[in-house]
N, C-alpha and C positions, 0 to 999 in steps of 0.2 A: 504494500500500500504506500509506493513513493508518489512527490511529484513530481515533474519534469523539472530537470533542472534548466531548460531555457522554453518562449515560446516566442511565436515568430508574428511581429505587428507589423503589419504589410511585408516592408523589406529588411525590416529593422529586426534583431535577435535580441529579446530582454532579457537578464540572466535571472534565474530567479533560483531557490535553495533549496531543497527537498526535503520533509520530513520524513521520520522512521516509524514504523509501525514495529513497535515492541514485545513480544509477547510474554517475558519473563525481566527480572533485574539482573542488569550486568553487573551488580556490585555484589559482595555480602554485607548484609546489616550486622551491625557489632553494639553491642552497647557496652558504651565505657561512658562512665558518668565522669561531670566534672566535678572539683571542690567547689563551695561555696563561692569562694573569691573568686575563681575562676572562670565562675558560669556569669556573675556578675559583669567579669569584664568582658565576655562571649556577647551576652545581651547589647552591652554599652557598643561595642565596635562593628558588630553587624549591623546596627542601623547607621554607621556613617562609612561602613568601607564593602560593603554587599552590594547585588545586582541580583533585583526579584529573578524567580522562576520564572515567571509569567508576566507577560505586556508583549508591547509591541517590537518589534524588530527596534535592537537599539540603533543608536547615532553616538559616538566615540566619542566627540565633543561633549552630549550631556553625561555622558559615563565619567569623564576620566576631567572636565572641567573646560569652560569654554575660548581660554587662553592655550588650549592645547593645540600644538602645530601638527596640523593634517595629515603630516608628512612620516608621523610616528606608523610604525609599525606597529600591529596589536598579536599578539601567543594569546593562543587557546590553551592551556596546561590542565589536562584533561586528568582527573585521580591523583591528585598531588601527596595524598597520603600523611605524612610526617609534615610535609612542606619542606625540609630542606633543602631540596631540587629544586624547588620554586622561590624560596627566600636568595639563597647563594647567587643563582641564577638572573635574578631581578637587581642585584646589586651590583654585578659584572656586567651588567647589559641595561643600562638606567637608560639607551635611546630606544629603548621596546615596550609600551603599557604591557598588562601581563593583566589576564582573568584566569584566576585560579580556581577549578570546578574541584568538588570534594563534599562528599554527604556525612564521613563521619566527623564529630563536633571537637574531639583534641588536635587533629591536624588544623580544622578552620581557625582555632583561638590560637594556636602557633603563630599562622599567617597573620591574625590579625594584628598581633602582639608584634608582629616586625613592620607591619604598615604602621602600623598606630606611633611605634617606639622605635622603629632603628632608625629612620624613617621611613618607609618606601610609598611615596604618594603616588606612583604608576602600579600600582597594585589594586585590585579588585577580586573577593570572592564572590563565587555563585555557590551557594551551602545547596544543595541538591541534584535530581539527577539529569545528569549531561543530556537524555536523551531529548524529552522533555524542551531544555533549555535550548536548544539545536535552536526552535521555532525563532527565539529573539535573535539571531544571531544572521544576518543579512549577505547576499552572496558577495565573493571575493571581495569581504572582508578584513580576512586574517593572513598574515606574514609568514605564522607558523602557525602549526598544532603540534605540542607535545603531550605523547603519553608513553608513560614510564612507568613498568612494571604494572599491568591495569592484574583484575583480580583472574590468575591461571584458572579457575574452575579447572581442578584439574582431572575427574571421572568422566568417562565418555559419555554417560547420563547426561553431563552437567555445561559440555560443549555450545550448546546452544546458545547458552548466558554470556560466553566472553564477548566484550568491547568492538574489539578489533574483526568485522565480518564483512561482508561485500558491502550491502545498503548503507551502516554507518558508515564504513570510509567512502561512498562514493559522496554522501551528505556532507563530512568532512569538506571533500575536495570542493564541491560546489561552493563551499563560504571562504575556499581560498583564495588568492590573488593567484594569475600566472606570475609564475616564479615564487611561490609560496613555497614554503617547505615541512613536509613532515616527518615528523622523527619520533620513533618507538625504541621503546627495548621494556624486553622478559629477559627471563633466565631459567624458562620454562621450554625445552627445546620444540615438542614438537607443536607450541604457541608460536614460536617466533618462525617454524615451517609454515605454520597459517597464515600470520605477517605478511609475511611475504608472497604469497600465492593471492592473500586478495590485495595488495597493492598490487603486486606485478599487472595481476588481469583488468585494476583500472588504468582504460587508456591514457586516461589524463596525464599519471605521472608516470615518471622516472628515474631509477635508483636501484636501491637492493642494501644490503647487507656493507657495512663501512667496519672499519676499525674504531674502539671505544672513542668519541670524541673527547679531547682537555675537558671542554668546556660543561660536560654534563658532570654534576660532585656523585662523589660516592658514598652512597646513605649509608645507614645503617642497617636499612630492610637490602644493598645487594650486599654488604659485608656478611649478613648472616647467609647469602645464597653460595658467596664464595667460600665458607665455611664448612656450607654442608656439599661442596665439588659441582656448584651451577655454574657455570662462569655465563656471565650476560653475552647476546646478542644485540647489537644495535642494528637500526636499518632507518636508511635516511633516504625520501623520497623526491621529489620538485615538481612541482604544477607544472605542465609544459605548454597546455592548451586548454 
């Protein structure tokens, strides 16, 4: 149940994004409570550094403030989890806005706690689910999409649920810019054989499988992967058309 991602006005091609029809959660739900003081400042910081689930296709300018120069590139940072990748990453790369999607609530107060206090005013969370959110998010877009380490589901029962499948990444690409880029990594091998089989077969992009980049840090969720003998796959894609 996608839409088209262009339609054609006389001679003219309008791009348009395509929603996903869902029929399970790609995430697992965890409940980890906060401490008092903690939920307190959760409460206080999501309403000055969050972007609802739900409204209309944003405008970058009302998201991120109206002296912001158009010129900025905006990351998708899809499961950010701990936030580390996304905090590290937002501070080596202050010429990128960055909306940081994540449903579970310690990772969100992390983020928020570095926007609020390191400082990072090109930061934005969306506390909920990615799919969902796709709808405010307007074609090409976005500079990049990162998702790193999304949840393996790892029983063949349980395949259906992963992130990363044809329809999300073709909805992905539609809200990219040509020359956009996207970049994955698991540590999950035959996840990152999937990766790769539904980029490869969308035609838009092109890539495959790199060497770890510098530039991504290494958490503490892949230290425990390279611990237990996962060693990560990355694979970095590029809008072409």
């Amino acid at each position: 149940m996608n839409k088209p991602a262009s339609n054609e006005v006389g001679n003219d091609v309008v791009a348009t994004a395509r929603e996903v029809w869902r029929p399970a959660l790609t995430f697992k739900v965890r409940r980890r409570g906060l401490s008092d003081k903690r939920q307190r400042e959760f409460d206080e910081w999501i309403q000055k550094w969050s972007i609802a689930l739900e409204g209309p296709v944003l405008d970058w300018a009302d998201v991120f403030g109206p002296d912001r120069d158009p010129g900025r590139g905006v990351v998708l940072d899809i499961g950010f989890g701990h936030g580390e990748s996304t905090i590290q990453m937002a501070r080596a790369q202050p010429h990128l806005d960055v909306i940081g999607v994540e449903v579970h609530d310690p990772g969100v107060v992390t983020v928020l706690d570095a926007i609020e206090n390191d400082p990072l005013p090109h930061v934005r969370v969306m506390h909920g689910d990615l799919v969902e959110f796709l709808k405010r998010i307007g074609p090409e877009s976005l500079a990049v999409v990162r998702i790193y380490f999304p949840d393996p589901w790892k029983k063949t029962r349980q395949h259906h649920r992963r992130l990363v499948r044809d329809d999300i990444v073709a909805a992905l690409v539609d809200r990219m810019q040509i020359g956009g880029e996207l970049h994955l990594a698991t540590d999950i091998a035959d996840y990152a054989t999937l990766m790769q089989r539904v980029c490869d077969d969308e035609p838009r992009l092109t890539g495959g499988v790199i060497e770890r980049p510098d530039e991504r840090p290494l958490t503490r969720f892949e230290h425990r992967g390279l611990d237990e003998g996962r060693p990560p796959v990355d694979l970095r894609y590029v809008r072409t058309s």
